[in-house]
C-alpha positions in Angstrom: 18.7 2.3 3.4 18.6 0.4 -0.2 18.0 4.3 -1.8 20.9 6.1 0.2 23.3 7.3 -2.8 26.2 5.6 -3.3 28.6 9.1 -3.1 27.2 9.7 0.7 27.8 5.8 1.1 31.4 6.5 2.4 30.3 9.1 5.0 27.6 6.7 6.6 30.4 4.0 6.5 32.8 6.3 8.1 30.3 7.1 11.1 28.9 3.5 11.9 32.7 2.4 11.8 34.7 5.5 13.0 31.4 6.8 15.2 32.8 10.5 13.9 31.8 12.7 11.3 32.0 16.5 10.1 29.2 18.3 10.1 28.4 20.7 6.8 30.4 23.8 6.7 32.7 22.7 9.8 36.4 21.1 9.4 35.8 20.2 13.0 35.2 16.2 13.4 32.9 14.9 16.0 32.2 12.1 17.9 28.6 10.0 17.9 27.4 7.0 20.4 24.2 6.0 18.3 22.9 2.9 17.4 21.3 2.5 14.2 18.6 0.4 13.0 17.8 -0.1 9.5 15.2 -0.6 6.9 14.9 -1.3 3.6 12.5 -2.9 1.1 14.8 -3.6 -1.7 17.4 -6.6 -1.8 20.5 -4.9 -0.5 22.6 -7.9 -1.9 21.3 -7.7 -5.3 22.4 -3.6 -5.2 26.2 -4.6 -4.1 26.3 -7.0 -7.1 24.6 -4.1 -9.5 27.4 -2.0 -7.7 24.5 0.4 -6.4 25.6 -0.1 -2.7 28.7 -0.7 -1.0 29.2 -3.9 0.1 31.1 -2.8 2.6 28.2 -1.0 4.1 26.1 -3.9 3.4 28.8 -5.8 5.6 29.1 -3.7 8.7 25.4 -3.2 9.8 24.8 -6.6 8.8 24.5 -8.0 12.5 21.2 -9.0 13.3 18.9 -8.9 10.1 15.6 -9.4 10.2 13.2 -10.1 7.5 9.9 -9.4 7.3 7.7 -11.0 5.0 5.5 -9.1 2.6 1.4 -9.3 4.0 0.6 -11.8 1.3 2.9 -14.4 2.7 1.4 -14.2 6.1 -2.2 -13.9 5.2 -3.1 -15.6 8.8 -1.8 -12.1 10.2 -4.0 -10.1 7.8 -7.7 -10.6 9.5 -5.6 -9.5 12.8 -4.5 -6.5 11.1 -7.6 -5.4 10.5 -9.3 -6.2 13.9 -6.7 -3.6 15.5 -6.8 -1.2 12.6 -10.6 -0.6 13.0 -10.3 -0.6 16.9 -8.4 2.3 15.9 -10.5 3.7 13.7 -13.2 3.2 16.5 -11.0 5.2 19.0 -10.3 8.2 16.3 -13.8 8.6 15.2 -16.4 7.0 17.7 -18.5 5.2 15.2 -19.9 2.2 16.3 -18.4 -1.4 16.1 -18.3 -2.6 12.4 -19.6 -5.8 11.4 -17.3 -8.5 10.1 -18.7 -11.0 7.8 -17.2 -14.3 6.5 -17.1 -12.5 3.2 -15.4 -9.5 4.3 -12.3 -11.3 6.1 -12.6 -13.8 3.4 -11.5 -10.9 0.9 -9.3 -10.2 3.6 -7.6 -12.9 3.3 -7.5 -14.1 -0.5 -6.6 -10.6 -1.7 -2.9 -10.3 -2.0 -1.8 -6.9 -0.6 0.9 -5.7 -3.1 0.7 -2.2 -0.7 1.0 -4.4 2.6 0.1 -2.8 5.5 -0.4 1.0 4.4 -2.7 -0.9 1.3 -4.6 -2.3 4.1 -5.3 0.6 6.4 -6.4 2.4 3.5 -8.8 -0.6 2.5 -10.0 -0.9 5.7 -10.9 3.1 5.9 -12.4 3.1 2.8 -14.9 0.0 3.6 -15.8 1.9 6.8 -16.4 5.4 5.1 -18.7 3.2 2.5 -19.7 1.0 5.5 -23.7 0.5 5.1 -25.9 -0.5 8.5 -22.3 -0.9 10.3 -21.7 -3.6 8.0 -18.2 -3.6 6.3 -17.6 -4.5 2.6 -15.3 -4.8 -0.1 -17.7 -3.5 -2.8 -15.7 -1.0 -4.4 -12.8 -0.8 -2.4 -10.9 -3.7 -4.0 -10.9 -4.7 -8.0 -13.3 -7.9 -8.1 -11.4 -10.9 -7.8 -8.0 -9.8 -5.8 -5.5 -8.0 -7.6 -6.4 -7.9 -11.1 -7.4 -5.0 -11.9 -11.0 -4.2 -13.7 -10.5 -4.6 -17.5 -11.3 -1.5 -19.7 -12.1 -1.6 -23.4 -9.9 0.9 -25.0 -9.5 1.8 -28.4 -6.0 1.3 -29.8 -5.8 4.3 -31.8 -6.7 7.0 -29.6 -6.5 9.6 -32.9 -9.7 7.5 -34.0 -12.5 9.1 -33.8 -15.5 7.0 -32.1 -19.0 6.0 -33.6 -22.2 7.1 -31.5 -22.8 3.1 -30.9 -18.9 2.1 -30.0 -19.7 4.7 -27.4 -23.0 3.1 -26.2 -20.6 0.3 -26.0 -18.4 1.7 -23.7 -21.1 3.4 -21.5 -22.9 0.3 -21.2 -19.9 -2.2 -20.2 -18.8 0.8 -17.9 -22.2 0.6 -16.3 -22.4 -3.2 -16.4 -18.6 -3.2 -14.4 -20.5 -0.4 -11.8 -23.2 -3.0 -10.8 -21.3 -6.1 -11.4 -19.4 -4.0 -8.1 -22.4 -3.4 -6.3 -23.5 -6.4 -6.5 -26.3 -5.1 -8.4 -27.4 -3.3 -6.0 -28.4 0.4 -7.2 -28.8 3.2 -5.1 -31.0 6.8 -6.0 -29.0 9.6 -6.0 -30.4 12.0 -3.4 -32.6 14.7 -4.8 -31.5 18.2 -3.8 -33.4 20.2 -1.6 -33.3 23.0 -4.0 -36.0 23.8 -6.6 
């Protein structure tokens, strides 16, 4: 609702209040009996005062709000979440049961979930694609220590051209970052079959 543009604001306004409207191409007006319910993740009364929504649609739906916080401020919720999102991942795929450890819905629980619950399905998927012995982890599914995300050494000229040992440099800390994520744990590659 908080993106609708404000030059088709009056025409929504015009069919929650009027319950009419004209359809494209048509100088015919018709009736509607809907009920609407509406959603938005932006702070609708912020937009009227920045005069990017009308407050007079802000007004008329305006009966019953309710908020819902973002996952972060509910983190009880989160470990829940994720029970019923892998039961569903279960029921789609047939793998066996996962197993949860106090680590896992630890991290669960500490991380902050700027994506809410879309950032946590997709979390939860990839820690059961990487799953290891049906044993869920957050080993290179989330940046080590919530939200930050993993610092990389960059030059600040990117015109400069790089000595052999700044790149040794990078390689290594880039290498260093990789096991510090697997706990430094390293697997072998496979070896092909071909010769």
């Amino acid at each position: 609702m908080g993106g609708f543009p404000l030059e088709l604001q009056p025409t929504l306004l015009r069919v929650l209040q009027e319950h009419e409207y004209e359809p494209v191409g048509s100088s015919r007006t018709r009736k509607v009996d809907v009920r609407v319910v509406e959603a938005t993740n932006q702070d609708l009364a912020a937009e009227v005062k920045a005069g990017r929504f009308r407050e007079d649609l802000f007004c008329r739906p305006n009966v019953f709000p309710i908020s819902v916080p973002p996952l972060r401020e509910h983190s009880a919720d989160v470990e829940l979440l994720a029970r019923l999102i892998i039961e569903r991942y279960h029921a789609q795929t047939g793998k066996p049961p996962f197993v949860l450890t106090a680590e896992f819905l630890r991290r669960l629980r500490s991380y902050e979930w700027p994506g809410n619950l879309r950032e946590l399905e997709n979390v939860i998927e990839r820690a059961a694609i990487l799953a290891r012995d049906g044993i869920l982890s957050f080993n290179n599914v989330l940046p080590p220590g919530g939200s930050q995300p993993i610092p990389v050494r960059r030059s600040t000229d990117r015109r400069k051209l790089r000595t052999k040992r700044e790149l040794r440099d990078v390689e290594r800390d880039t290498l260093v970052q990789a096991l510090e994520q697997l706990n430094g744990r390293w697997r072998e590659p496979k070896q092909s079959l071909r010769r």
